[in-house]
N, C-alpha and C positions, 0 to 999 in steps of 0.2 A: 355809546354813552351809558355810565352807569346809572339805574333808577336810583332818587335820593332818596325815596319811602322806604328803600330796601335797605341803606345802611345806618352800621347801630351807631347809639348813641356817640361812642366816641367818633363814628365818621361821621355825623351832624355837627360837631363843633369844631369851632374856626381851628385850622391845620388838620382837619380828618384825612387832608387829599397824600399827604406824606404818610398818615399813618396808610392809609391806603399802597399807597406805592412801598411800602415798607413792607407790609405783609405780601404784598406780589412778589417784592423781590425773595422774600424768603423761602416763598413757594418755588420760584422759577429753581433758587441755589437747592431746595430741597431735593426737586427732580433732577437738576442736573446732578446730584449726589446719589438718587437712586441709580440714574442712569449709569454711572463710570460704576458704581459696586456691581449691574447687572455686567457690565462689559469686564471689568477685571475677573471676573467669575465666570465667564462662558468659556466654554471650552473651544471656541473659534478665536483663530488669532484675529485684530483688529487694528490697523494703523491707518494715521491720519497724517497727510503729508500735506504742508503750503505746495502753492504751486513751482516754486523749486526744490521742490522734493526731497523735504530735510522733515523730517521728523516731530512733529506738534506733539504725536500723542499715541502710544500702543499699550496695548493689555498686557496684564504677564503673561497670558497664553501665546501672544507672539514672541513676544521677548525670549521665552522661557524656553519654548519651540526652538528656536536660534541661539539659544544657550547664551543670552545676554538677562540682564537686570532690566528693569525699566528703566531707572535714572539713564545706563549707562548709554542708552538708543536717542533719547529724547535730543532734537538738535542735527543729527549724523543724518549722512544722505541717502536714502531710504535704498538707493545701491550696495548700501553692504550685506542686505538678503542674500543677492545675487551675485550666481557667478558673473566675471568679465564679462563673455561673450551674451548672456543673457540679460542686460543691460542694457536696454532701450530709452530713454526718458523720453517724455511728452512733450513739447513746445506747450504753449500757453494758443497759438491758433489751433495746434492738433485740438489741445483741450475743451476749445469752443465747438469743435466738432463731432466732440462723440461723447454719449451722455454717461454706457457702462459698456465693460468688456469683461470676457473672462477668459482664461486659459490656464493650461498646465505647465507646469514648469518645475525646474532643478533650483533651490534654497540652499545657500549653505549657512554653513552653523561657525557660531565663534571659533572653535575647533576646525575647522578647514571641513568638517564632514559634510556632504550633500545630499541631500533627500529628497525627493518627490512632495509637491503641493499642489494646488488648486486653487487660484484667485480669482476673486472676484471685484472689479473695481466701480466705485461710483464717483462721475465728479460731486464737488461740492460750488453752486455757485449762491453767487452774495444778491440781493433784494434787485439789483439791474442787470442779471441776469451774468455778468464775467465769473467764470473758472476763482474760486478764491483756494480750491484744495478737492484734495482726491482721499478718498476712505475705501480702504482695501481690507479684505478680509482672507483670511489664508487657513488652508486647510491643510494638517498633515497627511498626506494619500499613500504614507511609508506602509501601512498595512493593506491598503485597498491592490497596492501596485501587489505586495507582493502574495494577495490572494488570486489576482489574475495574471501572476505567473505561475502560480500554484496550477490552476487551473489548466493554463495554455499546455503547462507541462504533461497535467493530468492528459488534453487532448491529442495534445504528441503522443504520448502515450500509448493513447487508446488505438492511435492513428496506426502505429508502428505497431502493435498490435495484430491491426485485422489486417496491416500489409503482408506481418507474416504468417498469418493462417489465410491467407488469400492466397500466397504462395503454398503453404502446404497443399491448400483446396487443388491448389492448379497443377500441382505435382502429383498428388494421388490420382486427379482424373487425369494427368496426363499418363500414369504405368496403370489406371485402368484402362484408358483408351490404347493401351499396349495390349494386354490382356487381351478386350477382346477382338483386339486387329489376331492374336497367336492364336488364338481359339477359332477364328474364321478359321484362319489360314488351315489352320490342325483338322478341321471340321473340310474345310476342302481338299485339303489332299486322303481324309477318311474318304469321300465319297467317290474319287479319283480311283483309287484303292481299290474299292468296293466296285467300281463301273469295271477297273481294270479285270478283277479278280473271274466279273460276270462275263466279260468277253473271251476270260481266258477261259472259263467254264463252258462257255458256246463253242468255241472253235475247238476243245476237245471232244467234247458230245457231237458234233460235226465230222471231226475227224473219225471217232470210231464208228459211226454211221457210215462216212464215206469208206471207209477202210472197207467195212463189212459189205457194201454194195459193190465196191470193186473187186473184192475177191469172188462174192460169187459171179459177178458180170463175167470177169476172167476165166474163172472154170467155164463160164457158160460160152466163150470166145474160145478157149482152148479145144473145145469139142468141134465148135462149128468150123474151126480152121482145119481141125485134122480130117473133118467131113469131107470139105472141099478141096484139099488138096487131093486126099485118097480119090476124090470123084474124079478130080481132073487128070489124074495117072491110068487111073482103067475106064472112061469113056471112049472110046474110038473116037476116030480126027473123025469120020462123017458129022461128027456132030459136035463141029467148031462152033457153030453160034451159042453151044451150051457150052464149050469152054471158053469162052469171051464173057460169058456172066459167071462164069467160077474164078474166074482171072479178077472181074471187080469186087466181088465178092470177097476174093482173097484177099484183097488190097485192105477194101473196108475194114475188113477184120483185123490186119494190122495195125491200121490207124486206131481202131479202137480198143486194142489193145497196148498200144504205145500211153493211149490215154489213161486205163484201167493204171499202166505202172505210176504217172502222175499223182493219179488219184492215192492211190497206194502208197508213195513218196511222202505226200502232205498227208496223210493219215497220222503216217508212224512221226511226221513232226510237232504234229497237235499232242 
């Protein structure tokens, strides 16, 4: 209730209550005139649709978006944004059941061209609570999409990138891991070499050693054989039991020198 101390003179006198109701209405039409100047001026699109989803009311940012005029949308069924397949409408129970939604989606334009957007929608309901209309707001995402293709690409990119210096990576260590498998190898067969070379070294320093103890062994066989023979030629047979030990005597001394020529043999082959 409004206080009567509070209003002026002209709403103290008989019919104030009209002038009253006159100056409210003026206010209400004033804000709703500020309000359509802030929305024909935002750079978000905005449409209002009845709940048969024709067209009450959109900004020129939507319209202009969709390469229509305002007049020419006002009425039309709020399906002409959208492609065919992207055409859903709401029943009037759906409508009772959900208060806002949003998603992304393909718009197309008077010209048949289609572009990326971003809606968000609210119902609108009337003082007992039923669905009377839906306010949507539509965003052009032509630039957002194509910075995060911009992007994705950049990431491809980078991706393809380290795949193929991972492959270089894995290449180079793999003809290092060549390298030094060649270099063992190279390194093992030097030592091989070198073992060979020292054995070959031993067995001729062996050899001429052996050589040189067989030959004199031999001179020293060659004496003791011609001792014993000569012994066992002018001994008289009385003394058969000392030619029985010049007999193995002689023997031995062949055997060891059959061996002297062995030795003698692998000398001269070291």
């Amino acid at each position: 209730m409004i206080d009567s101390a509070r209003l002026s003179p002209a709403e103290s006198r008989p019919g104030a209550a009209f002038e009253l109701e006159g100056a409210t209405h003026v206010h209400v039409e004033e804000a709703l005139r500020r309000l359509e100047k802030a929305l024909q001026t935002m750079q978000l699109g905005v449409t209002i649709t009845d709940v048969a989803g024709r067209i009450v009311y959109t900004n020129a940012a939507d319209a202009g978006m969709h390469g229509y005029s305002v007049q020419e949308l006002i009425g039309k069924d709020v399906g002409i944004f959208s492609l065919p397949e992207e055409r859903h409408p709401l029943t009037q129970e759906q409508l009772r059941s959900v208060t806002t939604w949003q998603r992304e989606s393909l718009n197309i334009r008077k010209d048949g061209s289609v572009f990326p957007v971003r809606l968000l929608s609210d119902v609108v309901v009337s003082a007992d609570g039923e669905p009377i209309g839906v306010v949507t707001t539509c965003e052009d995402i032509t630039e957002r999409k194509a910075a995060e293709d911009r992007l994705r690409e950049a990431y491809e990119e980078l991706d393809q990138r380290v795949l193929e210096r991972t492959s270089e990576l894995s290449e180079a260590n793999a003809r290092l891991r060549e390298e030094i498998a060649e270099r063992q190898r190279t390194e093992e067969e030097r030592i091989a070499l070198e073992d060979q070379l020292r054995q070959a070294q031993k067995m001729e320093a062996l050899g001429r050693l052996t050589g040189g103890i067989a030959h004199d062994f031999g001179n020293l066989l060659t004496v003791m054989l011609a001792n014993a023979e000569l012994a066992a030629r002018t001994l008289p047979t009385e003394y058969e039991h000392i030619l029985d030990e010049l007999e193995v005597l002689q023997g031995a001394g062949r055997k060891a020198r059959d061996l002297v020529r062995k030795l003698l043999g692998f000398s001269r082959e070291q």
